[in-house]
C-alpha positions as CSV (number, residue, x, y, z in Angstrom):
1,X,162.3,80.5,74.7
2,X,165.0,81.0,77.6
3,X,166.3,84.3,79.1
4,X,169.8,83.6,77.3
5,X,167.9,83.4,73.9
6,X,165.5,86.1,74.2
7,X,168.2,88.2,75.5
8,X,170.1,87.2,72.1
9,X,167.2,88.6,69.8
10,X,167.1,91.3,72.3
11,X,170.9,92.2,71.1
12,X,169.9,91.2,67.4
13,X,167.4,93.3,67.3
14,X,169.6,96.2,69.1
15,X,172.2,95.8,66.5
16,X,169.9,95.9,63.3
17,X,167.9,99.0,64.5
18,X,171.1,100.6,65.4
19,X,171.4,103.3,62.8
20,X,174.6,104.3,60.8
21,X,174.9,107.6,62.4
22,X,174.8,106.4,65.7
23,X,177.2,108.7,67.9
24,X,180.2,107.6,69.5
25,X,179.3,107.3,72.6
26,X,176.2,105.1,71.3
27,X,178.7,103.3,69.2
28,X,180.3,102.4,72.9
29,X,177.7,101.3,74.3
30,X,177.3,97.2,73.4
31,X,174.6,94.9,72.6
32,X,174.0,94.0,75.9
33,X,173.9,97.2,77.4
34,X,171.1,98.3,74.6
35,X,169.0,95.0,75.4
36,X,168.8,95.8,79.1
37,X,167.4,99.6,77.9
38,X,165.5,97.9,75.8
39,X,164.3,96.3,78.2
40,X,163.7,99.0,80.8
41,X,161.9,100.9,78.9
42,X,159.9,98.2,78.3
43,X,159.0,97.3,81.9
44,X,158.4,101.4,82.0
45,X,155.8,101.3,79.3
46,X,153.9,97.8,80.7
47,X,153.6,100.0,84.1
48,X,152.7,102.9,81.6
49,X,150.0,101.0,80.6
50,X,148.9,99.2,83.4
51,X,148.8,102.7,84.9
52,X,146.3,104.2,82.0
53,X,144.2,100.9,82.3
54,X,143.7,101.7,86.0
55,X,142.8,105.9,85.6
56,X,140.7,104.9,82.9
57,X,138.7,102.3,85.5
58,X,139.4,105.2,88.3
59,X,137.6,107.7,85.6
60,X,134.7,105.5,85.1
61,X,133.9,105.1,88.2
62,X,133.9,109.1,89.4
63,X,131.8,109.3,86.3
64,X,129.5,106.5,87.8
65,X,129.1,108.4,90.8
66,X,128.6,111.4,89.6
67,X,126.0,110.6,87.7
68,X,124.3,108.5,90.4
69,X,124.9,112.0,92.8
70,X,123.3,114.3,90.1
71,X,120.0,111.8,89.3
72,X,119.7,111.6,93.3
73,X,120.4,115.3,93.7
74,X,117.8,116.0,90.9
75,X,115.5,113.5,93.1
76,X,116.0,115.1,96.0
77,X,115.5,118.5,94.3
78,X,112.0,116.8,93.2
79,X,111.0,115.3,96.5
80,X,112.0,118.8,98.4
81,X,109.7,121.4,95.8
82,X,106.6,118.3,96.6
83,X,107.6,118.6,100.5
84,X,107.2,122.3,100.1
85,X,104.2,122.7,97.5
86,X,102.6,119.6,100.5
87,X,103.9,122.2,103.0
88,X,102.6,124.8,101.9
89,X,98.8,123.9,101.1
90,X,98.7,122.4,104.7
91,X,99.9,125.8,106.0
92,X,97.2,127.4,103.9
93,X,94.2,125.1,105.0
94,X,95.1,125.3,108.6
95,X,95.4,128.9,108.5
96,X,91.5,128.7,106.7
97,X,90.3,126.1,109.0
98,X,90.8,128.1,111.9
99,X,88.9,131.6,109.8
100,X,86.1,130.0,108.6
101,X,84.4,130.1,111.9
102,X,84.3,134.0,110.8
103,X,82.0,133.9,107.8
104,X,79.5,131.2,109.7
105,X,79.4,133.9,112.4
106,X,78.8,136.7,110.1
107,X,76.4,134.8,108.1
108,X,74.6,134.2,111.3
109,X,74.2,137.5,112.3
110,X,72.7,138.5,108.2
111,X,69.9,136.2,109.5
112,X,69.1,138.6,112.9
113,X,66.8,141.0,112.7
114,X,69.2,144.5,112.7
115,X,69.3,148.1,111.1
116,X,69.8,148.0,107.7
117,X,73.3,149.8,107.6
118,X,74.7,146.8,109.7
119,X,72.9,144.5,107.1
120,X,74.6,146.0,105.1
121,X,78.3,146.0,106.3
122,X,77.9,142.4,107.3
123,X,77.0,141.6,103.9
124,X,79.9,143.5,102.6
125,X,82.5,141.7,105.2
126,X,80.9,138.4,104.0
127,X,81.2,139.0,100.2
128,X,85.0,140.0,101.2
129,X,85.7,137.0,103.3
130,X,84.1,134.4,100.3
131,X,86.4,136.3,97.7
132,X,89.3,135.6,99.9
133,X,88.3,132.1,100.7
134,X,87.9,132.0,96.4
135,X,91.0,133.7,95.5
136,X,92.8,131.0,97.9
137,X,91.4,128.3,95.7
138,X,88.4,127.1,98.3
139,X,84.9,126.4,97.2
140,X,82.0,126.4,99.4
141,X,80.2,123.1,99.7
142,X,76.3,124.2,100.0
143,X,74.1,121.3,98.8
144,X,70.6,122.4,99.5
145,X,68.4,120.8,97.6
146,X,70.6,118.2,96.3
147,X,70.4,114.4,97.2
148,X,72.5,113.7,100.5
149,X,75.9,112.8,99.4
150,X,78.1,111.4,102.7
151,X,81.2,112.7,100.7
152,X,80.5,115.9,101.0
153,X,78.1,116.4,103.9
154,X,77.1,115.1,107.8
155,X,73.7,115.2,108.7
156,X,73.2,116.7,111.9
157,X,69.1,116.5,112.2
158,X,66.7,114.6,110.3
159,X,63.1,115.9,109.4
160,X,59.9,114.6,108.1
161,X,59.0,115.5,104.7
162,X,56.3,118.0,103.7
163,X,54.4,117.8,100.6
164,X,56.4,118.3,97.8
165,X,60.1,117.1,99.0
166,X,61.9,113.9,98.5
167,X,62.9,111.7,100.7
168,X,67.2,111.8,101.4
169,X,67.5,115.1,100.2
170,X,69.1,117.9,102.1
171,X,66.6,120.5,103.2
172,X,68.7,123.4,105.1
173,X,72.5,123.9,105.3
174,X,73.6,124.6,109.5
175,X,77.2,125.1,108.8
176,X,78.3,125.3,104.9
177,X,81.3,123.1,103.9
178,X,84.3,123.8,102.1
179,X,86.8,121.7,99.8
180,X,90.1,122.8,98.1
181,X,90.3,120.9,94.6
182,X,89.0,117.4,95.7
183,X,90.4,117.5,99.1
184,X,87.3,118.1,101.9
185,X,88.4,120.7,104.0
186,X,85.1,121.1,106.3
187,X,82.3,118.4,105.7
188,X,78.5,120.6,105.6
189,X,76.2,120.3,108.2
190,X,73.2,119.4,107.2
191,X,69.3,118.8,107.4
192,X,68.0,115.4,105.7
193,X,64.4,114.9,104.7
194,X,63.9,111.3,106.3
């Protein structure tokens, strides 16, 4: 169809949807005049349209990003409180690391010949420092008598068995050992019947 005939039902189609009460300056205005509205308004509601389609796309794509910025936001939020809880129990085992050398000394000094009022005080400071050591979630590694296990223990000294003991089990503990949950913290020191 040509511009001339499209312009034609443009006009025809003017002219029958004109209503009867149309006022007079309406009544003025020709054919011609109401096709080219017609098709201004038109052109106006394509761009309308076109507009829409391209805020709707706009739309979905903030809404694609936000939702990629909250899941790595909530990632992040996940990896940071690991980092910490990591943090933190590092902190904690350093800070123990460097205190256990306190209870091997005062367990030492139980084994000395002394009054029995400093017996006594050293025991008490040792029963406090192994509740501390428990409350922090530590266990005491202390495998005498047990078969030597190289996960939890180092031999230091090996010594001939005596009537009665088994061969590659621990005899005496030097320096006890401590783990938090399955992590070795301080391996034990130990004596190994050969």
């Amino acid at each position: 169809m040509s511009k001339k005939e499209d312009k034609l039902k443009n006009e025809e189609i003017v002219e029958a949807e004109r209503p009867e009460t149309a006022t007079d300056e309406e009544k003025e205005l020709s054919a011609a005049e109401l096709a080219e509205k017609l098709n201004i308004l038109q052109k106006e509601r394509d761009e309308a349209v076109k507009r829409a389609e391209e805020l709707e796309a706009q739309a979905a794509d903030f809404k694609d990003k936000w939702y990629r910025t909250a899941a790595e936001f909530d990632n992040f939020r996940k990896r940071n409180a690991e980092t910490r809880r990591t943090a933190l129990e590092e902190g904690k085992i350093d800070a123990v690391k460097k205190l256990l050398f306190i209870g091997d000394n005062v367990e030492r000094a139980l084994g000395y010949e002394i009054d029995e009022k400093t017996k006594e005080g050293l025991a008490m400071l040792l029963r406090q420092f192994d509740e501390i050591i428990a409350n922090l979630g530590f266990e005491k590694i202390d495998p005498t008598g047990e078969k030597f296990d190289p996960n939890l223990a180092e031999a230091i000294f090996t010594k001939d068995a005596e009537e009665g003991q088994e061969s590659g089990t621990i005899d005496s503990v030097f320096q006890k050992g401590y783990k938090l949950g399955d992590k070795i913290i301080r391996y034990a020191q130990v004596v190994v019947i050969k």
